[in-house]
N, C-alpha and C positions, 0 to 999 in steps of 0.2 A: 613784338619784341625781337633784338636778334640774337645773338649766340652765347652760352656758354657758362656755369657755376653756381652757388648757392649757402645757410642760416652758418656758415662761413654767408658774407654776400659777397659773391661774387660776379662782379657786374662787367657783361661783356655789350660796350656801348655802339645803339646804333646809328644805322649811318647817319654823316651830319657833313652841311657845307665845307668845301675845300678850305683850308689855312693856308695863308703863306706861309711858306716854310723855305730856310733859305737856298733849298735849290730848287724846288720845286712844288705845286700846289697838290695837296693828296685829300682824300677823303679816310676821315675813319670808319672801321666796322668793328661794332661792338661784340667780341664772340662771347663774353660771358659777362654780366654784369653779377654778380653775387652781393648777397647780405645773408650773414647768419652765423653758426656756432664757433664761437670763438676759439673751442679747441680743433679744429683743424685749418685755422686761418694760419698759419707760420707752415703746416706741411704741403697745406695746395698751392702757397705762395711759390715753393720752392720746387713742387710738379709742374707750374704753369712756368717756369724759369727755365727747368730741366739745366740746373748748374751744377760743375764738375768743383772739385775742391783749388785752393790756393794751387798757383799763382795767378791761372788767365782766366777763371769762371766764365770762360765762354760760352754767353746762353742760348739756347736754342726753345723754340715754341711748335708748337703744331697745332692743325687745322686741317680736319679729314685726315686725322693720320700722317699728313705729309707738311716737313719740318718747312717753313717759311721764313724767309726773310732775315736769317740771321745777319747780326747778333741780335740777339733780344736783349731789352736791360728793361731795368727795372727802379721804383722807386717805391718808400712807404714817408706816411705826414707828419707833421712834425707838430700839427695841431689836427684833434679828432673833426672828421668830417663828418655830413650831417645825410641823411637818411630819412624824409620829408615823405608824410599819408598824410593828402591833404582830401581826402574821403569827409572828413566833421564839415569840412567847410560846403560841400557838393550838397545837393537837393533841397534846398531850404533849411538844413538843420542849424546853419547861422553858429557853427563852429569855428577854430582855428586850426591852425594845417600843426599837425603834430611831428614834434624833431626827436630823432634817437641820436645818439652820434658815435663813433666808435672810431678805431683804426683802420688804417685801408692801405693794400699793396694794389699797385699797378703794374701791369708787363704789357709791354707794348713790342712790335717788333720793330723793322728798319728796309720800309719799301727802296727798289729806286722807282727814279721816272714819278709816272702817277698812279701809282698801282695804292690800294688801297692798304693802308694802314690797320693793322688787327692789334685790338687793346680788349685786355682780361683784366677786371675788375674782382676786390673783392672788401667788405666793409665788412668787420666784424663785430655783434651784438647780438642780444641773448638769441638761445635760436628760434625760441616761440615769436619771435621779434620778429627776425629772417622769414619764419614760414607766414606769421601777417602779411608782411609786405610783400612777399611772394603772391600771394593768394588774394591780395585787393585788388580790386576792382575801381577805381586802375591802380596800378599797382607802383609802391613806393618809386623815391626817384632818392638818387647819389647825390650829392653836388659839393663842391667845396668850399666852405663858411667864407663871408666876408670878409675883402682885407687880408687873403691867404698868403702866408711868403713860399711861395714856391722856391725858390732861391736856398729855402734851408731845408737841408736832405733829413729824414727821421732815424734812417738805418736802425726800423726797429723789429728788424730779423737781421741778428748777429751778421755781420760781416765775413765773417772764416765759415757760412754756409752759403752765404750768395756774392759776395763782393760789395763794394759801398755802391748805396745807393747814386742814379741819375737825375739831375732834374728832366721834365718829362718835356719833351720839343710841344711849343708855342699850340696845336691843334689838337693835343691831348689836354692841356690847359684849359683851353676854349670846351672842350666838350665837358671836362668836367663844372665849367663855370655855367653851362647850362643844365645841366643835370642828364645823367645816365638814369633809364627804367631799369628796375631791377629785372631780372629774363631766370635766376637760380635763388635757389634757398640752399645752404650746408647746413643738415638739421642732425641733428646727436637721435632723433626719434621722429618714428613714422607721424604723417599727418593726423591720424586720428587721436593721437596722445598728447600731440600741440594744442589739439581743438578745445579737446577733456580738459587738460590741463587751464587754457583759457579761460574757458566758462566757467571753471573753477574761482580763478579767478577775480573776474570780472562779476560776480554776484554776490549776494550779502551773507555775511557769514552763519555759519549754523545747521542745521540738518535741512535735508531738502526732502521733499515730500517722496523722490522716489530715491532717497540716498542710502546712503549706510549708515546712517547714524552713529556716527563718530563726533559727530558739532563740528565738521568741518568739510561737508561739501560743496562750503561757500564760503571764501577765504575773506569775503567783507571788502574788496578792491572794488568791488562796484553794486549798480542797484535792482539790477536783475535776481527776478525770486531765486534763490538759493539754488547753485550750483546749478543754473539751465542757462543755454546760450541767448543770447540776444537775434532779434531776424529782424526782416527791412522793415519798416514802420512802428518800430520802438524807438523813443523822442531819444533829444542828444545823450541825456544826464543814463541812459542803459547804454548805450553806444560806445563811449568815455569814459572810463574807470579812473579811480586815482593813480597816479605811479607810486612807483614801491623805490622808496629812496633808502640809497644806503647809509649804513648805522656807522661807516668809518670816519675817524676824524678827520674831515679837512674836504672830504669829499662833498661834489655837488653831483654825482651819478645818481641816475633814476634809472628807471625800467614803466613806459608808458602802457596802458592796458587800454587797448581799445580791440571791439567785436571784428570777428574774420568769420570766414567759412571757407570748407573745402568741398562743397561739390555746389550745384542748385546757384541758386542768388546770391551776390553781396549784399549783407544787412547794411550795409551805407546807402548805396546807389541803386542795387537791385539789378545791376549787371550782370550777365551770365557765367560763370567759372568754368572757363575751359577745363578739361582733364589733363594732370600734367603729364611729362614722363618721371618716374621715381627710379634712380640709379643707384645700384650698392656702392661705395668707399669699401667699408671694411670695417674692423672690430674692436674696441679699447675698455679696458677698464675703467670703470673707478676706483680711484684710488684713496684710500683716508691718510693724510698727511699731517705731520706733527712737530714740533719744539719739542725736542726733550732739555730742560736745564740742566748745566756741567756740576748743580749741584744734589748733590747727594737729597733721598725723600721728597724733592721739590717738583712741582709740576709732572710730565707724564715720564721721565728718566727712567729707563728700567723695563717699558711697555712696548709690547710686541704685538697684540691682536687687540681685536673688538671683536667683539658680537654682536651680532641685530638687534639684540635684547640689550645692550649698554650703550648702544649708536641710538638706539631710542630714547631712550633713559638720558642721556644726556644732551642729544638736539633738540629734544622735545621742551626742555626747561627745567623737566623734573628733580636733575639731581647733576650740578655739575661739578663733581667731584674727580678728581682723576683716580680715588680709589674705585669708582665705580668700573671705570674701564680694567683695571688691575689692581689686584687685593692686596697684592704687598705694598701698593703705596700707603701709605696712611691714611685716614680718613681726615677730612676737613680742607685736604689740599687741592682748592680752586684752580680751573682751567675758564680756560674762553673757548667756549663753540663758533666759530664761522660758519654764519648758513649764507645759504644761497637762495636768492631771489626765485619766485615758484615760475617765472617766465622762461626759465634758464633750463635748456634738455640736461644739463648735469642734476639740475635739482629734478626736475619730473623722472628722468631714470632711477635717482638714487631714492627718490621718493617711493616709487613702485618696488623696488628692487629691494631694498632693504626697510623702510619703516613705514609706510603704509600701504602694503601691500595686499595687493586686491585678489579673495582667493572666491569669490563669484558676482557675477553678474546678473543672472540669470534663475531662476524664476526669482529670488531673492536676492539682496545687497550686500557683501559680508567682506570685512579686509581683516587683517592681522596686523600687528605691529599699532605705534602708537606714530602719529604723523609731526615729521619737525618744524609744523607751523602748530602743532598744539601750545597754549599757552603765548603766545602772540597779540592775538586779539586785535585792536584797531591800532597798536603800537608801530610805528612807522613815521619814523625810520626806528629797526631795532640795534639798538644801540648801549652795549654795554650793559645789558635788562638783566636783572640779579634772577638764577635758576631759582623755583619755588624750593629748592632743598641745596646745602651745602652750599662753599663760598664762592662758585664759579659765576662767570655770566655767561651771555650770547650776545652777540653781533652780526647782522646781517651784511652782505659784499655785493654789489652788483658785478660780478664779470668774475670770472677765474683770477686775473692777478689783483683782485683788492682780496679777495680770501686767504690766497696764500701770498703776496707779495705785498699788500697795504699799497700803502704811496706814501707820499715823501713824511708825512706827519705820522703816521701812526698806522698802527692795525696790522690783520694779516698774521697766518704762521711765521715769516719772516720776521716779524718786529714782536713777537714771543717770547717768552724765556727769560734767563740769566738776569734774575730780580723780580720777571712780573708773571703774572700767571702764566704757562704753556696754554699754543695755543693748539687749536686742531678743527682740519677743515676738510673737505672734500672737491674731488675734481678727475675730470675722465685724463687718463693720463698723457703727455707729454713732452719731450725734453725739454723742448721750449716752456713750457708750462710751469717745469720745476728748476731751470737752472739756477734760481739765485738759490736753493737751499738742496743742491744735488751735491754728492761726495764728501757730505757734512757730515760734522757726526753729532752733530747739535739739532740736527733734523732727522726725519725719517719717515715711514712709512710704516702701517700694520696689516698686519692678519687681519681679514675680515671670517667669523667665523671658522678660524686657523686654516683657512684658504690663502696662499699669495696670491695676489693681483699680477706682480712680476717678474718676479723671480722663481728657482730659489736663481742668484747669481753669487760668482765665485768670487766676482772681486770685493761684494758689496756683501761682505758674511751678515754683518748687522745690520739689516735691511734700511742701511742710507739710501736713499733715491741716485741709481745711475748716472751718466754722465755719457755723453756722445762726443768725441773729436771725430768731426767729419772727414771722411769719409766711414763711418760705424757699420759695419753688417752685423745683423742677426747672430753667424756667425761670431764675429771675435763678441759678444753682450753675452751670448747664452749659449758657446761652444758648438751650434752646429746651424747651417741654412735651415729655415724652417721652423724654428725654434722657441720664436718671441714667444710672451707671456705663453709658457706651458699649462698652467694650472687651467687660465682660460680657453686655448685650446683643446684640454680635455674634457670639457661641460664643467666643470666644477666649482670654476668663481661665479657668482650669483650676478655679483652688480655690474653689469656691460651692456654695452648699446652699439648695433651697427648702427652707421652713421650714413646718410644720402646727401646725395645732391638733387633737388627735386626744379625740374624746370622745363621750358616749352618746349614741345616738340621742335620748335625750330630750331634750338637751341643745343638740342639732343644730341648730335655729333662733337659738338664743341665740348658739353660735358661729360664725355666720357674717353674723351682724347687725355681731357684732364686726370679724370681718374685714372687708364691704364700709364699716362705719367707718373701719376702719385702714387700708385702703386708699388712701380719700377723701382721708385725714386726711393720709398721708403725702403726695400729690403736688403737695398745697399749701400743708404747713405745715413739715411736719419730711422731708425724703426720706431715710429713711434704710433703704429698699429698695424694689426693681422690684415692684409687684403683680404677682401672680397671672396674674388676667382685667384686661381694660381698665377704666380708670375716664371714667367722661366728664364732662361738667361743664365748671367753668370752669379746671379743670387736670386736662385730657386726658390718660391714658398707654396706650398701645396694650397694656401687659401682658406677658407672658415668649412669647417666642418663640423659645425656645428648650429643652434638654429633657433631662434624664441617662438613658441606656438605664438599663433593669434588667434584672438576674440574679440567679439566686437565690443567697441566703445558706445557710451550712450552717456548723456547727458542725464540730471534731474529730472527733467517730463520723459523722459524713456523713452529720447529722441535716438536714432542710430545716426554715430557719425560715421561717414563712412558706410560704404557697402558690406555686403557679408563678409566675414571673416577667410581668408586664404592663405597659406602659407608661401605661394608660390610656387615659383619655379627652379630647379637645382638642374645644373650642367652636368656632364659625365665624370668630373673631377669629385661630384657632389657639394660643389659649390653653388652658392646662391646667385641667383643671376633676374632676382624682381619678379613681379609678376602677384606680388604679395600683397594682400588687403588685411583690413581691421587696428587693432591696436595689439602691441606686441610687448609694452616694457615691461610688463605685468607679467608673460607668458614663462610656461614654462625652458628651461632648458635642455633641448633635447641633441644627438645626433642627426646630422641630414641623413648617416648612410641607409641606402636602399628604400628613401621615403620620398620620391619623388612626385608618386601619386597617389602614395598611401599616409601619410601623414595625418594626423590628427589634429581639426583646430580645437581652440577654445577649452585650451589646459591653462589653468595659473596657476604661480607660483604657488606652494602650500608652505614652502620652509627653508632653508638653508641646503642648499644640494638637490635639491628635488628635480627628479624625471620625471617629464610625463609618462603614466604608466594607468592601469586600472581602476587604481586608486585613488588619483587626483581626482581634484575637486573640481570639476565641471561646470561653468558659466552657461 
């Protein structure tokens, strides 16, 4: 594969014959092809662009550090592109080539002569999706649907942050009309928790012999014993799981469940999996987002926090009432829960993180919380499904903007409210993410455990969801450089996920040229998460200083995925800087300071705020 991005997909396409082009015949180099999480698809769009604000958005790219071939421009689709593992069809299994499809930005730059053409890719879909496709054997390919009108621009990253989109010159065309290999995943969680989560999945619903006993470490998506992964010489019908289709109106969005691995063999092919490189992004919350109606007692109006214990209680089915989340509502007043498909790192993070949360592994199986696939069962697509108590329902969203934004028919916190039940849904945060219901006051955001996610912010007393005119720093959102979401800065918000780019060593330089862009990029134009490592310049952020223990992950047969547990490795900033094993969405949150080699793995969560310490419960 050649260079560059990732469960964001970010696909950097490799070399391919010359196009004419009308001065000259060039060859493209793919520096980063990516697929994967959909929340940081709109920020590394705008790192791999490196664009200044209105009027000239003159863009610039890099490559080894050193800026090439400006201008760069860019374009995004005007119809979702298609993201093709054609693994079912390979080895006799006598399958078909399975399609995800999503949105996709391109950045290309602007050789002269014959110099070679460098194009950054990136297709976004769930990120358990992204890290498959990453991790197959061979590994997914891009391509752009039949009958594509190139001719019509999508410009579906605002314009006042990058400028209107380009259509893309005739050999970027060509390359995507053959398909780009994906070389990156952008994944919201470590490999090991993609895997978990999959197998989850992918096996029949119910207790598994070496599970926790919950009746659900096996989500019923496929036909593998209960909650264990699938390996090479299990026939197609284990291989191939159902998709998990969404419950909103008008929607034909799924989410495809087919067997991966991260280390050993592909259970398709039985190919070998190289080791990738795994790179830090940086840090964001989860956010729980909301409808309040303008009328008085009605849906969630008046509510400021949740707690674990009511985020349970209500994604779980058990009681959708808005008096549960807040006691001065009245009781009997129905809400709509939005969940998110279990493919999706927003849902595995917020799964771990707040409702079924895993507090051992180890010689025994034991979680907390009640999980918001309880009550589900083979119901697929969930759709409008009445909670077993009070008059609320739930709805399932494939992708961040069907939860919070619907589509043109229906659904979503956006189309909430003002006559119909409020709705409430969850998502790792970003402006892009919430602008159609940001600086509203018909919308907002809660307390998790009277934790802020983002704030507190001055201008937003009533915790409306922010707003960014670009160029935004840290500064003028939260009064000082350095500053973004404090609460999570100082260990205290629960639900958050550093975020990677995971991809070939070949590739390696490409993805972190990206990263120290997006970095950059975020703390003085868009912040819409904590870097990594510090950025310095003229908008300074000190970087994560903070840290999730890990543990290791294991499947139902008390398979280890993943190597031993690590925390890795921390710079002198006491930033994280990789080098880190096991599963981590689970782990405790700790400070890095002065734990560089002293660290403890295999702490998990026990509760709302909790440090690893003495007394955690030990995996």
């Amino acid at each position: 594969m050649s260079k560059m991005k990732a469960v964001f997909a970010l696909l950097v396409v490799a070399a391919m014959a010359g196009v004419a082009l009308p001065a000259s015949a060039v060859t493209d180099t793919v520096q980063l092809a990516i697929a994967g999480s959909s929340g940081t698809w709109e920020t590394m769009g705008l790192g791999a662009f490196r664009s200044g604000p209105s009027p000239t958005f003159v863009g610039q790219c890099t490559r080894a550090g050193v800026v090439v071939h400006p201008p760069c421009k860019h374009y995004t689709d005007n119809t979702s592109f298609h993201l093709s593992d054609k693994r079912p069809t390979m080895n006799g299994l006598g399958g078909t080539t399975t399609v995800d499809s999503g949105d996709i930005w391109i950045v290309w730059d602007t050789p002269t002569g014959t110099e070679a053409r460098n194009v950054w890719l990136y297709l976004k879909v769930d990120t358990i999706v992204g890290d498959r496709c990453f991790y197959a054997k061979p590994a997914c390919t891009i391509s752009v649907p039949a009958g594509y009108a190139w001719a019509t621009v999508g410009n579906k990253i605002p314009t006042t942050l990058w400028g209107t989109d380009t259509v893309p010159p005739a050999d970027v065309q060509a390359l995507l009309a053959k398909g780009v290999v994906v070389n990156t995943a952008a994944s919201d969680v470590r490999p090991e928790d993609a895997l978990f989560e999959s197998c989850r999945v992918n096996s029949l619903l119910g207790n598994g012999v070496m599970g926790f006993g919950d009746g659900h470490d096996g989500l019923g998506y496929g036909n593998n014993l209960t909650g264990t992964c699938a390996s090479f010489g299990a026939p197609l019908s284990h291989l191939v799981g159902k998709p998990i289709k969404s419950g909103i109106a008008g929607s034909t969005s799924a989410a495809n469940v087919l067997a991966f691995n991260i280390s050993g063999h592909d259970p398709f092919t039985n190919q070998a999996i190289p080791a990738p490189a795994i790179l830090d992004i940086g840090a964001y919350p989860v956010v729980f987002v909301f409808s309040r109606s303008s009328t008085v007692n009605h849906g969630l109006k008046g509510a400021t926090n949740i707690t674990s214990t009511a985020a349970q209680t209500v994604f779980s089915g058990a009681n959708c009432d808005a008096h549960v989340i807040d006691a001065a509502i009245p009781a009997g007043t129905g809400i709509t829960a939005f969940l998110r498909e279990p493919l999706s790192g927003t849902m595995t993070t917020t799964e771990m993180s707040v409702f079924r949360r895993p507090v051992e592994t180890l010689p025994t199986r034991k979680v907390m919380g009640v999980t918001q696939e309880n009550n589900v069962g083979t119901t697929n697509p969930l759709r409008n499904t009445t909670c077993k108590s009070g008059t609320g329902h739930r709805t399932r969203g494939i992708g961040t903007g069907e939860v919070v934004n619907g589509n043109a028919t229906s659904g979503g916190v956006l189309n909430s409210g003002h006559g119909n039940p409020d709705g409430i849904a969850y998502s790792f945060n970003g402006f892009g993410n919430f602008s159609k219901i940001a600086a509203n006051s018909a919308y907002g955001y809660l307390k998790l455990d009277g934790v802020d996610p983002i704030g507190p912010i001055a201008k937003f007393p009533n915790q409306e969801l922010p707003t960014c005119t670009v160029p935004c720093t840290e500064t003028q959102i939260w009064g000082r450089a350095g500053g973004s979401f404090p609460q999570l800065r100082a260990g205290h918000y629960p639900a958050w996920s550093l975020i990677h780019l995971i991809t070939t060593p070949g590739a390696r330089v490409s993805a972190q040229d990206l990263i120290t862009s997006s970095n950059t990029y975020v703390t003085g134009s868009v912040p819409d998460y904590i870097p990594a490592v510090a950025v310095t310049g003229a908008n300074p952020d000190p970087g994560m200083k903070i840290w999730h223990t890990h543990y290791q992950q294991r499947d139902g047969s008390d398979n280890k995925l993943g190597g031993a547990p690590s925390n890795g490795n921390f710079n002198g900033a006491r930033n994280p800087t990789g080098g880190d094993l096991g599963g981590d969405a689970g782990g405790c949150t700790i400070s890095s300071a002065g734990i560089v080699k002293t660290t403890k793995t295999n702490f998990i969560q026990v509760g709302p705020g909790t440090t690893c310490s003495s007394t955690a419960v030990r995996n």
